[in-house]
ZAMARGU-4260 file (C-alpha; in steps of 0.2 Angstrom, whole numbers, plus 5000, padded with zeros to 4 digits):
<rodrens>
0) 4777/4958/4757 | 4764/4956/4746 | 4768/4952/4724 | 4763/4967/4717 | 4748/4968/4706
5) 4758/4975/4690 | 4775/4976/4686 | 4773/4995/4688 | 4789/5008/4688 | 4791/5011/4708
10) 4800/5026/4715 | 4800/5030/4733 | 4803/5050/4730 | 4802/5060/4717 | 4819/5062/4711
15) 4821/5045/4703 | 4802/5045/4693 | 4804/5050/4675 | 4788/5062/4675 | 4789/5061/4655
20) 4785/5041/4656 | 4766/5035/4656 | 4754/5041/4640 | 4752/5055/4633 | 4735/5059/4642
25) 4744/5053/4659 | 4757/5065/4656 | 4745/5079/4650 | 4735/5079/4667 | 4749/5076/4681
30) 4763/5086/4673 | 4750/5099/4674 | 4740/5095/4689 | 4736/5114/4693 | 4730/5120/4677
35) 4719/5103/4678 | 4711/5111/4696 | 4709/5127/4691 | 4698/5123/4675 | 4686/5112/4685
40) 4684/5123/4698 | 4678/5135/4685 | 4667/5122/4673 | 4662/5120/4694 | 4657/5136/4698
45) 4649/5139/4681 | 4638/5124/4679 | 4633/5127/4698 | 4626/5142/4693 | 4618/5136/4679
50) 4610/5123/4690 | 4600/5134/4699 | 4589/5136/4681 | 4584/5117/4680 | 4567/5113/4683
55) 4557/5101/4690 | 4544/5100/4677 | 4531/5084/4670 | 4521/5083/4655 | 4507/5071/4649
60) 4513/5070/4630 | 4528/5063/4638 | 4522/5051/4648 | 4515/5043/4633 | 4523/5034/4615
65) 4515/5047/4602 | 4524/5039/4591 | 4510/5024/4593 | 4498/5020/4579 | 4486/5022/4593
70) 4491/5038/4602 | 4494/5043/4585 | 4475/5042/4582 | 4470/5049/4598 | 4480/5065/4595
75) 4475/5067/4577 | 4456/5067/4586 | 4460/5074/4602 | 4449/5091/4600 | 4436/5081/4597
80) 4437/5067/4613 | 4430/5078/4627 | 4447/5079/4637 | 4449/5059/4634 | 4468/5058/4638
85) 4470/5071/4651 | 4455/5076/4664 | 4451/5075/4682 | 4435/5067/4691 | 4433/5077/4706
90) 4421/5067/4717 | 4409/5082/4728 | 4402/5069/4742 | 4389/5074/4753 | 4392/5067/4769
95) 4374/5071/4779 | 4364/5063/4764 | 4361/5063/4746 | 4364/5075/4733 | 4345/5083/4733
100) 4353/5097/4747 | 4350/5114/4744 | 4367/5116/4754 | 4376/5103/4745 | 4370/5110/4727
105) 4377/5129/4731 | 4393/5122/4738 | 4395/5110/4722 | 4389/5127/4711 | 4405/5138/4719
110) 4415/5123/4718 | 4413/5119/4700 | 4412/5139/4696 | 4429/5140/4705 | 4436/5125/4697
115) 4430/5131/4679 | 4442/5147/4682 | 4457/5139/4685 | 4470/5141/4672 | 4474/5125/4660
120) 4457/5121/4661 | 4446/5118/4643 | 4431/5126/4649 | 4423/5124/4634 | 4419/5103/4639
125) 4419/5105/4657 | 4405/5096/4666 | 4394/5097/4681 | 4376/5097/4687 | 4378/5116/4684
130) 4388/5114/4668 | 4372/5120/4653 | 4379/5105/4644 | 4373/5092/4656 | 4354/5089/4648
135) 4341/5076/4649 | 4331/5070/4637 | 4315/5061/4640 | 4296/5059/4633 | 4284/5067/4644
140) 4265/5071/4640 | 4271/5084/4628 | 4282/5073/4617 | 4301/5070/4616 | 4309/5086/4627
145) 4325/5089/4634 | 4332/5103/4645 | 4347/5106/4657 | 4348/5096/4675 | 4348/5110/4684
150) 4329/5117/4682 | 4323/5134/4678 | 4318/5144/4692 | 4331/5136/4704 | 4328/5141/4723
155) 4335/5127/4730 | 4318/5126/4737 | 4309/5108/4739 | 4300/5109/4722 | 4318/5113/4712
160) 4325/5097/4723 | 4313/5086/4717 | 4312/5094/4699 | 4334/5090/4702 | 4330/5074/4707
165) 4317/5068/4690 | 4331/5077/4678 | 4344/5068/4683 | 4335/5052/4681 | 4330/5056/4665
170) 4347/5061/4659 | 4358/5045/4659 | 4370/5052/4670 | 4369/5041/4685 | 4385/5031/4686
175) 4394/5043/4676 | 4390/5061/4684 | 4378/5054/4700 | 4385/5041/4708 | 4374/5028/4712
180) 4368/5032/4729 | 4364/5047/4724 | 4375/5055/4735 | 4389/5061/4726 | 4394/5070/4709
185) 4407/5072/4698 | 4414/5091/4691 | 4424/5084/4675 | 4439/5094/4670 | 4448/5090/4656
190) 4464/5100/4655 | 4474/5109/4639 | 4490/5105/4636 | 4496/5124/4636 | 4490/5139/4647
195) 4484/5154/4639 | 4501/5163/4635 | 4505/5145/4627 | 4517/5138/4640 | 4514/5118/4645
200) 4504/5116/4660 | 4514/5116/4675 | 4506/5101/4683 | 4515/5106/4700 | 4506/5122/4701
205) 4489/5117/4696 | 4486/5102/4708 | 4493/5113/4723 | 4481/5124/4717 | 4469/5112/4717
210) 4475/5107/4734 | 4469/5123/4739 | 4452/5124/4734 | 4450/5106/4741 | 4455/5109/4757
215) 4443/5124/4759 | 4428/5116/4754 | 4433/5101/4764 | 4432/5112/4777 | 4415/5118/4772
220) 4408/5100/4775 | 4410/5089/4759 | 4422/5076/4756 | 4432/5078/4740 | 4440/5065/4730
225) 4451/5069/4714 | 4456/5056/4701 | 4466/5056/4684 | 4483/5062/4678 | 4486/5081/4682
230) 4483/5074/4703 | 4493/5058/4700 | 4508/5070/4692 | 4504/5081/4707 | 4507/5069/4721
235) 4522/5062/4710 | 4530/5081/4711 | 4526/5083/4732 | 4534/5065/4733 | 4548/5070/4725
240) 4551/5085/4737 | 4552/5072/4751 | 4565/5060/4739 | 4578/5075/4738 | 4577/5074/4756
245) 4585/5055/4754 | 4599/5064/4744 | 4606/5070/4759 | 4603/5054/4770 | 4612/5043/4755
250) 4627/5054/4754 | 4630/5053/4773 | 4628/5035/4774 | 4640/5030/4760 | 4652/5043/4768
255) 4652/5033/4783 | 4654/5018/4775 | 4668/5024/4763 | 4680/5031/4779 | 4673/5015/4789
260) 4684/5007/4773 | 4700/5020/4774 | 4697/5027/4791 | 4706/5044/4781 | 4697/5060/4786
265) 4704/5070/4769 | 4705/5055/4755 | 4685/5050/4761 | 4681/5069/4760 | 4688/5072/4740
270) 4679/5054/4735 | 4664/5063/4741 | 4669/5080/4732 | 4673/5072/4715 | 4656/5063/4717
275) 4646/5078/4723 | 4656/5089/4709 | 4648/5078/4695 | 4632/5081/4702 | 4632/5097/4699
280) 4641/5097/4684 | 4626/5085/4678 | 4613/5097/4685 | 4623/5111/4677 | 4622/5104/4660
285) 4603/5099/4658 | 4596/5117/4656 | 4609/5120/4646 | 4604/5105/4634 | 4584/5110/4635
290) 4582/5096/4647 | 4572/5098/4666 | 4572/5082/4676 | 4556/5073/4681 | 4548/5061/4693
295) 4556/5048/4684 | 4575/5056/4680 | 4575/5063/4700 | 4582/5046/4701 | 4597/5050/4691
300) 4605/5060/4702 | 4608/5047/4717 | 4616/5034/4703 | 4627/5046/4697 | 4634/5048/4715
305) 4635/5032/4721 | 4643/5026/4704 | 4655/5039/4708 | 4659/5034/4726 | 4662/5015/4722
310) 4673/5022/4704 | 4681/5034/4718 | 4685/5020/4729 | 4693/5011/4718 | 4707/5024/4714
315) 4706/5030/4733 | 4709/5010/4736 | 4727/5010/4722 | 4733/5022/4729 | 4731/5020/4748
320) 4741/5003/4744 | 4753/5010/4734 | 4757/5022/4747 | 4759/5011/4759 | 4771/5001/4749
325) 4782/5017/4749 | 4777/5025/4734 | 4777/5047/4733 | 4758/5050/4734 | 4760/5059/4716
330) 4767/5043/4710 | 4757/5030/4719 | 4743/5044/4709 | 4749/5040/4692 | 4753/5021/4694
335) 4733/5021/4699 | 4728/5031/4683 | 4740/5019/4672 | 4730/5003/4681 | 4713/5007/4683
340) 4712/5023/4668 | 4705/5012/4655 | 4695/4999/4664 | 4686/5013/4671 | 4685/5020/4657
345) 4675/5006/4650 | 4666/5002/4664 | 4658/5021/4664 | 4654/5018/4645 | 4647/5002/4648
350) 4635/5012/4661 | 4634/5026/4648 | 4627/5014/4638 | 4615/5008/4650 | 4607/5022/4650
355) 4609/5026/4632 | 4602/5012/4628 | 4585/5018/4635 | 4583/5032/4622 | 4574/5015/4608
360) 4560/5017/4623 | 4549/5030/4613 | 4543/5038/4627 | 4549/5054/4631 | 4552/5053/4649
365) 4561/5037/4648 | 4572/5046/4635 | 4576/5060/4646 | 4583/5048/4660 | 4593/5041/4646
370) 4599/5058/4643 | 4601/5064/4659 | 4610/5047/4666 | 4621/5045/4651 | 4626/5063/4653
375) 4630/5060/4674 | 4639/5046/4668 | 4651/5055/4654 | 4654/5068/4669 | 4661/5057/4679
380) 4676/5050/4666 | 4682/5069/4672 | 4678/5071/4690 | 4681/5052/4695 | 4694/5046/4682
385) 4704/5062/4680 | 4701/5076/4693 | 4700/5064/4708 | 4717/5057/4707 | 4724/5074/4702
390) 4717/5079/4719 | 4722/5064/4727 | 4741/5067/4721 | 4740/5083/4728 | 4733/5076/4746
395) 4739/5058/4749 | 4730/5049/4762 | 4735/5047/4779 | 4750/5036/4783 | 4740/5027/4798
400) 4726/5022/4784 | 4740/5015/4768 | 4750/5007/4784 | 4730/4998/4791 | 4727/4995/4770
405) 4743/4985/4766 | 4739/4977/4784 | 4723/4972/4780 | 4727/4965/4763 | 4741/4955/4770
410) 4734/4946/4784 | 4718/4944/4793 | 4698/4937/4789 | 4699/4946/4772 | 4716/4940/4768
415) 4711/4920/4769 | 4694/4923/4761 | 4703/4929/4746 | 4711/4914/4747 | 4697/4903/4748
420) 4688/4911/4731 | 4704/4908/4721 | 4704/4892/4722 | 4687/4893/4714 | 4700/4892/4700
425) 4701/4874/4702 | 4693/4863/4690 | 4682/4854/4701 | 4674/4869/4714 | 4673/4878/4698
430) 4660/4866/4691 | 4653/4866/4707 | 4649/4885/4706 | 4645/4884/4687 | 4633/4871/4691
435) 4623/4880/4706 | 4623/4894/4693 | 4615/4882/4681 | 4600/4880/4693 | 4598/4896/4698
440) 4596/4901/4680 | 4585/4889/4676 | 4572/4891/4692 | 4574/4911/4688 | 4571/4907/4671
445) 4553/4897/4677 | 4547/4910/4687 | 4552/4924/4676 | 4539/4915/4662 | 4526/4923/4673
450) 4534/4940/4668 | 4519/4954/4664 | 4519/4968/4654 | 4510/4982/4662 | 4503/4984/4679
455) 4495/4971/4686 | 4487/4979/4703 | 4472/4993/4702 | 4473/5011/4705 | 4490/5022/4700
460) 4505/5011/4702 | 4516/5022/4705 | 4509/5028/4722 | 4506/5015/4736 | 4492/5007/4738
465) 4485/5015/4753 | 4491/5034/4747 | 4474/5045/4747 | 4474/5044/4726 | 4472/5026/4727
470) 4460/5028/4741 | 4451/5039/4731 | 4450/5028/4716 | 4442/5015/4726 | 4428/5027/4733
475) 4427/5030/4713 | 4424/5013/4709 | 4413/5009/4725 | 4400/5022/4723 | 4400/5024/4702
480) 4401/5006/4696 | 4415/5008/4684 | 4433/5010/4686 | 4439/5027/4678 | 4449/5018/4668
485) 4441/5021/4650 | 4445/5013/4634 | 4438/5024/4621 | 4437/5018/4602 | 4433/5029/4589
490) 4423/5025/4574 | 4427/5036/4558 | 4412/5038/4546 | 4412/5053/4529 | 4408/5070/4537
495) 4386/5070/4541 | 4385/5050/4542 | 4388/5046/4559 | 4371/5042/4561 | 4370/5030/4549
500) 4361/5015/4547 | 4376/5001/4544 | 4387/5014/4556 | 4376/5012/4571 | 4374/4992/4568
505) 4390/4987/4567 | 4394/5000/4583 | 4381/4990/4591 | 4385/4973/4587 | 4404/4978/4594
510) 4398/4986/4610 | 4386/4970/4613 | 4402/4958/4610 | 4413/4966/4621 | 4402/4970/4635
515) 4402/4950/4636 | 4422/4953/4636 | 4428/4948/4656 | 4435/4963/4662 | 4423/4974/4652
520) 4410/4980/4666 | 4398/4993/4654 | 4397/5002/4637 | 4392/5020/4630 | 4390/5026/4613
525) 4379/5033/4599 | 4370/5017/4596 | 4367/5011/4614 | 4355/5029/4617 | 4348/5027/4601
530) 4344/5012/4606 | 4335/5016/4623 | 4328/5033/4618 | 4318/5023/4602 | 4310/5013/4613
535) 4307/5025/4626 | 4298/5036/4613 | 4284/5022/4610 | 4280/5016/4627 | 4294/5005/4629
540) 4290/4993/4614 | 4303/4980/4612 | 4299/4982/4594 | 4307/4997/4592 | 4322/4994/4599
545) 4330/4988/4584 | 4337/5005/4571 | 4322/5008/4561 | 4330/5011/4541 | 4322/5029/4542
550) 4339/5041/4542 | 4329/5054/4546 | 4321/5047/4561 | 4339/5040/4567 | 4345/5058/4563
555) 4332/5066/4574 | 4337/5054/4589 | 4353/5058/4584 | 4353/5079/4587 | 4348/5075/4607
560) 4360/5064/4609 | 4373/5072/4621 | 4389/5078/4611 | 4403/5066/4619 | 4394/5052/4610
565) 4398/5062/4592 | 4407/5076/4585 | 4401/5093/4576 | 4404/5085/4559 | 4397/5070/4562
570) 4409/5059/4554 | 4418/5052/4572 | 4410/5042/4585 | 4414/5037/4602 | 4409/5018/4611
575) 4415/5022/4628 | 4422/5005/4637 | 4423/5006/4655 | 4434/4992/4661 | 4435/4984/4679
580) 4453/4988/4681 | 4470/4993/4669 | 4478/4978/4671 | 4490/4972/4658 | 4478/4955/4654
585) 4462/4965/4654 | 4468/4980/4642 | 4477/4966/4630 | 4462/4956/4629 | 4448/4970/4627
590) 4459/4978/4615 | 4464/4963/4605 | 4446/4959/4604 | 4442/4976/4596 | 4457/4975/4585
595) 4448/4957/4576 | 4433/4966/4576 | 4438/4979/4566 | 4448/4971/4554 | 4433/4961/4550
600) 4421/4975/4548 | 4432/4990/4542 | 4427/4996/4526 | 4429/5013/4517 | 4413/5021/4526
605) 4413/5015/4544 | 4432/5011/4551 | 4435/5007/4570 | 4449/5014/4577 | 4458/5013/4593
610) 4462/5021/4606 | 4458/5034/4618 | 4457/5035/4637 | 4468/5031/4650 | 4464/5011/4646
615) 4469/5015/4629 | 4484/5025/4631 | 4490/5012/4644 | 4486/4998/4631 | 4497/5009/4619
620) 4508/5009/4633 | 4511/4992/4637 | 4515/4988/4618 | 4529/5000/4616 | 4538/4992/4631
625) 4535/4975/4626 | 4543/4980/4610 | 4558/4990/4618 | 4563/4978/4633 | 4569/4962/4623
630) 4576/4976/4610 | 4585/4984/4625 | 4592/4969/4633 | 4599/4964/4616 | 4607/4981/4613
635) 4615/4982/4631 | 4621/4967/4629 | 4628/4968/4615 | 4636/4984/4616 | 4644/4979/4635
640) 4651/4965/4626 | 4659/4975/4612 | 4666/4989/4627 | 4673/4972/4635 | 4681/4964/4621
645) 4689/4982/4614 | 4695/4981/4635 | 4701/4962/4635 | 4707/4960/4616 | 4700/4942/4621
650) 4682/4934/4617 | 4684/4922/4631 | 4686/4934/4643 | 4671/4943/4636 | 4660/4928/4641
655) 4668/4928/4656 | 4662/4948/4660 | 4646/4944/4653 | 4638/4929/4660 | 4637/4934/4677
660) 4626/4947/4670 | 4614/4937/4660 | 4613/4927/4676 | 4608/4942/4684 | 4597/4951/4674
665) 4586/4930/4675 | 4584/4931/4693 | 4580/4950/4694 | 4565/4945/4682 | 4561/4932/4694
670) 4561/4943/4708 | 4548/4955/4700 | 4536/4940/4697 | 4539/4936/4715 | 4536/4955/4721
675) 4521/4957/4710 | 4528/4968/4698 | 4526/4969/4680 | 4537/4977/4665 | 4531/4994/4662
680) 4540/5014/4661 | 4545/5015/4680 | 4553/4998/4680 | 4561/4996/4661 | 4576/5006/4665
685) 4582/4995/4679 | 4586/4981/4669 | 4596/4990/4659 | 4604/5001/4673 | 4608/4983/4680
690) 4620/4978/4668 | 4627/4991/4662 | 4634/4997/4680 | 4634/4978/4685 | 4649/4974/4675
695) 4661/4988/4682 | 4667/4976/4695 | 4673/4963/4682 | 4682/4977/4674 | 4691/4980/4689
700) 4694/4961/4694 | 4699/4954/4674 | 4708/4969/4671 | 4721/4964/4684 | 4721/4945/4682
705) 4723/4947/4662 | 4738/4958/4666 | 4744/4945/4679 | 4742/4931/4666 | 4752/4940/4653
710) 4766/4944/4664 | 4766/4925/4667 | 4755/4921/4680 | 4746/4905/4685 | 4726/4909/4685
715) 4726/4905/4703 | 4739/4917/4707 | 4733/4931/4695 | 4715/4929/4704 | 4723/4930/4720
720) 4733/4945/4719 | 4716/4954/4708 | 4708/4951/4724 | 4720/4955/4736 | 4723/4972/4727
725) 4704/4975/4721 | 4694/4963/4730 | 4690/4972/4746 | 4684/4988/4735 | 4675/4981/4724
730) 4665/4971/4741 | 4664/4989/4746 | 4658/4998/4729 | 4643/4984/4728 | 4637/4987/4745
735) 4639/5005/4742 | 4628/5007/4728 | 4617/4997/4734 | 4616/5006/4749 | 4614/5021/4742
740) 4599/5016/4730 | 4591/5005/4747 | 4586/5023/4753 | 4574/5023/4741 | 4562/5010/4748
745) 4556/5023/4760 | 4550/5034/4746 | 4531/5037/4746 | 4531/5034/4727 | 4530/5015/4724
750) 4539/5016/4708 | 4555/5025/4717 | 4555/5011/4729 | 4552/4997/4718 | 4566/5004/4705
755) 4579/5005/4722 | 4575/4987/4728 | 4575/4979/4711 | 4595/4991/4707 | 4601/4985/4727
760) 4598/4968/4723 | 4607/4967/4704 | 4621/4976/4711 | 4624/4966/4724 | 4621/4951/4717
765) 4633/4959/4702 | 4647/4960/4715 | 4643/4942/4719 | 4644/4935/4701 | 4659/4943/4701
770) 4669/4937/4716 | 4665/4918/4713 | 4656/4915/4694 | 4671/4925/4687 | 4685/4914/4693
775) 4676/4897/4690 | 4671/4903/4671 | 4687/4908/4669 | 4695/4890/4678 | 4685/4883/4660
780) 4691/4897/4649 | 4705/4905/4653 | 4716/4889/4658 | 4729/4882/4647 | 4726/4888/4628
785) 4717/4902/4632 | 4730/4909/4644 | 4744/4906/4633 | 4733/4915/4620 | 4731/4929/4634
790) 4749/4931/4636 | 4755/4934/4619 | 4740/4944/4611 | 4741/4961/4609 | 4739/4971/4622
795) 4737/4988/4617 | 4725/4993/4627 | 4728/4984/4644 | 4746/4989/4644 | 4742/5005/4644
800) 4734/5003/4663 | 4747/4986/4666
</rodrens>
């Protein structure tokens, strides 16, 4: 017979267990276990019905940090910017020819028409050929004229074509609105933030909307493609439908490999329940708090279960064993609560904190995964810590499955491998281990230099690459020369002076600098078409393509400049920088370059400003993670720590919970250089996420071997019996939650995939560190001193689970 792994009170019936020993919260919930039941089945019933209110819902003032000096900017302006920040680009191609159709033009018209009536969108700055704010301006034999593309007169007849065809030439719009082959256009539709009766846009029902119309005149014989936000939020949401479908697969995989574990029907089938019930309990309290889940916080759910599983395993595990040593199943319940109460306890703050930790990310839908995982988390201290083994007293598990446990832990592949890692204790395979650890950290440590913040491939990120967005995208690029990401930088002048002399050449002298900027593939703005009109008004002479000092003159070019180049008030202009792609190095070198011009040439009248645009926002973007993720580590960390040493009562052991972490969180860096990926929204969390679930299995182990040390064990022995009481669980609990984040790889949103394959390696390797860099550090720190330290140090809070 196995030593036991605490010096526990042991009664084989009922009649010789004192039911007033244990604390007072032990006594409180299993002296009255039916009271216990009968409130959660209520909180159950009534958070289920509450769940059925949450919403699926994404927004773009979420996605972004308004709290940015640069969104901050764009926003104070956003009226003014033309939709900047949040429109689509939906590409009309004609597949028989070029745009010059009479067919092609009427479809495009009942396209645009339908699209212009959709509701969310700002009609007001909509654009098309058949939009009466898409002009050219030219000098013909009559003087300097302008007009709309679209002719007067239109018949779609041969003469309007070829009227279609000299207008649009004229206008400037050829790589923006005309492609350059001429045969395709652009219907640009910026988007409101809030529908007519003032609600936010509900991003779901817009693009399927959208979906609709596309499908329909696809069908009439054009080819549609649709760019920016409100369709890469779109295809997020129909993505998401497909993860929930995952939901199901996880939880019937890790109930397979949980009875695989007990091989007993009723204990596998409560773990599951407990799990399940803080699910619902999670999803039963967000629309109760204001809170709707995203495409980010879908996520959450599936952590919170398979955090539950592997925190239900391990009291499933206690008490299997201690029912097999002949223990009263209500007993062998309440010697499991006294064990494993408080270093569970811990180890769910330590994930609360996780997540919590997430909330200095200022980016609202990275704070409500913070909120909606920390809140899973804190359900599951009372569905996983108390109401399971309540349930469990109630139930037992089989006696075939505690007599195949004690079995198991007393003989067999398992029993000698337990062996083997204990003597990881001794001196010299200790620094054998903490040696390969040493190099493991320093290679990570190389490769993680290479570490990016941002994106670092083209198209949306968080779709695959060969998903019809990213598809369309490159048509985009293809066929209008420029990329549709857009930095936009706004120049601020005193109201009526954006025309002005010094304005327009210091916009120039900028927009001439940065077009020879690598990454930078053109420019538009106020000064640029002053510019080219000048000299096209006399003949083309290179003399006058220099501002002439006249304000009048430059005010006169100025009135037929189109109004996306300049405000009503005249006192903001707009230099357009279309970039090659949105890559973290392009957006920090174009926007650090602005950044020097402008402090250079700022003054009281003419101040450059940045940013606007999906370039810009990103740039914004990228700097608020930079800032939060060396933050974040340090507050994780930190507070983890602090949860262990309030545990352990022992700074040693901290460091030995901790390390393995840090080793951790090194190679996954490394593993993101290695898979391409850079630091940005979707992959932040996990980092965090990592640590803070990665150190429940340390709990577990250290919890055991500190008590075994204080009750006068050696280290060897007190590892040895951790393991032969914990260490097949906590085996079982890594490759659960690994398992039952894996099932995200098959998701067709990249950032979902990436997120599970990044979490399935740190919690593996988390279960790793733990099994063999926890007993070597500890050969070097708990030994000797430190254990006799160990063994007489107050041990409030341990002994309350020893």
């Amino acid at each position: 017979m196995s030593i036991s792994p605490s010096n526990t009170e042991q009664a084989d019936g009922l009649d010789g267990f004192d039911p007033r020993s244990g604390s007072l919260l032990e006594r409180l919930l299993f002296n009255h276990r039916a009271w216990v039941l009968g409130v959660c089945v209520l909180i159950t019933l009534l958070l289920g019905w509450q769940a059925t209110r949450l919403q699926l819902q994404a927004s773009f003032e979420k996605t972004i940090p308004d709290r940015h000096p640069y969104i901050v900017n764009y926003l104070a302006h956003q009226a003014e910017l033309t939709g900047l920040g949040n429109a689509l680009r939906i590409v009309v191609a004609n597949p028989r020819g070029d745009i010059y159709d009479k067919e092609y033009m009427e479809t495009l018209r009942r396209f645009s028409d339908e699209v212009f009536l959709m509701p969310g969108v700002n009609r007001t700055q909509m654009k098309s050929l058949w939009t009466p704010g898409t002009r050219w301006t030219g000098v013909t034999e009559d003087g300097l004229d302008d007009g709309p593309v679209i002719p007067e007169g239109w018949d779609g007849g041969a003469a309007s074509l070829q009227q279609l065809r000299v207008n649009v030439q004229r206008s400037g719009e050829i790589g923006q609105l005309v492609a350059l082959d001429q045969r395709s256009s652009v219907i640009y539709v910026p988007l409101l933030t809030q529908d007519a009766a003032g609600q936010p846009i509900d991003y779901g029902a817009f693009v399927h909307k959208l979906e609709e119309v596309r499908a329909r005149y696809s069908e009439a014989g054009v080819q549609v493609h649709v760019t920016g936000f409100a369709q890469v939020i779109g295809d997020l949401i129909a993505g998401v439908k497909t993860v929930l479908a995952f939901f199901a697969v996880a939880v019937m995989i890790v109930t397979a490999m949980v009875y695989a574990y007990t091989r007993c029907v009723r204990s596998t089938l409560l773990v599951v329940l407990a799990s399940l019930i803080a699910v619902v309990w999670q999803l039963g309290l967000l629309p109760a708090m204001g809170q709707a889940l995203n495409p980010y916080s879908i996520l959450v759910p599936f952590l919170v279960f398979a955090i539950g599983m592997s925190h239900g395993a391990q009291k499933m595990n206690g008490i299997m064993q201690d029912i097999g040593r002949g223990m009263h199943r209500q007993i062998a319940a309440r010697m499991t609560f006294r064990r494993l109460f408080l270093a569970g306890l811990t180890a769910l703050l330590a994930d609360a904190v996780g997540f919590a930790v997430l909330l200095v990310v200022e980016i609202d839908v990275i704070r409500e995964l913070a909120i909606a995982a920390s809140v899973g988390v804190a359900v599951l201290i009372f569905t996983n810590l108390i109401l399971l083994p309540v349930m469990l007293s109630y139930s037992g598990v089989s006696a075939a499955a505690a007599a195949r446990s004690l079995r198991a832990e007393e003989g067999g592949v398992l029993r000698r491998l337990w062996a083997g890692l204990a003597t990881l204790t001794g001196s010299s395979r200790a620094l054998f281990v903490l040696g390969a650890a040493v190099v493991l950290a320093i290679a990570g440590f190389w490769l993680s230099r290479d570490l990016q913040i941002g994106d670092l491939d083209p198209g949306a990120p968080e779709l695959r690459a060969d998903s019809r967005y990213n598809r369309d995208i490159a048509y985009v690029r293809e066929h209008y020369g420029a990329s549709s990401d857009v930095l936009a930088v706004m120049v601020r002048t005193p109201e009526g002076q954006c025309s002005g002399y010094e304005t327009l050449n210091k916009m120039d002298a900028l927009e001439w600098q940065l077009r020879q900027v690598p990454g930078v593939e053109s420019t538009q703005s106020l000064a640029l078409m002053s510019r080219r009109l000048l000299s096209g008004l006399n003949e083309a002479s290179p003399k006058w393509y220099e501002f002439p000092r006249n304000q009048d003159m430059l005010n006169t070019i100025a009135v037929r400049m189109p109004r996306g180049l300049y405000n009503d008030r005249c006192d903001l202009l707009t230099l357009y920088v279309y970039l090659s792609d949105h890559k973290a190095a392009t957006l920090e070198r174009v926007v650090g370059f602005v950044e020097a011009f402008a402090q250079v040439n700022n003054t009281a009248s003419t101040q450059f400003i940045l940013a606007a645009g999906s370039a810009g926002i990103e740039a914004a973007t990228n700097q608020v993670v930079r800032s939060a993720w060396s933050q974040m580590l340090l507050l994780v960390y930190a507070a983890v720590a602090a949860l262990c040493f309030v545990t352990f009562r022992s700074w040693r052991a901290v460091v030995v919970a901790v390390l393995p972490l840090m080793l951790t969180s090194i190679l996954a860096e490394a593993i993101m250089v290695l898979m391409g990926m850079g630091v940005k929204v979707a992959t932040l969390p996990v980092i965090a996420l990592g640590v803070g679930i990665g150190v429940d299995y340390a709990l577990y182990i250290l919890s055991i071997t500190l008590a075994s040390l204080r009750a006068g064990a050696t280290l060897m022995e007190a590892y040895h019996r951790a393991l032969l009481f914990t260490g097949k669980v906590v085996t079982l609990t890594g490759v659960t939650l690994a398992v039952g984040v894996l099932t995200w790889i098959y998701s067709p949103i990249k950032f979902q995939a990436d997120m599970g394959l990044l979490l399935a390696f740190m919690f593996v390797w988390n279960m790793v560190g733990a099994l063999v860099l926890v007993p070597a550090l500890a050969a070097w720190l708990l030994q000797g001193r430190a254990q006799a330290r160990l063994q007489t140090a107050s041990s409030d809070a341990i002994g309350a689970s020893a």
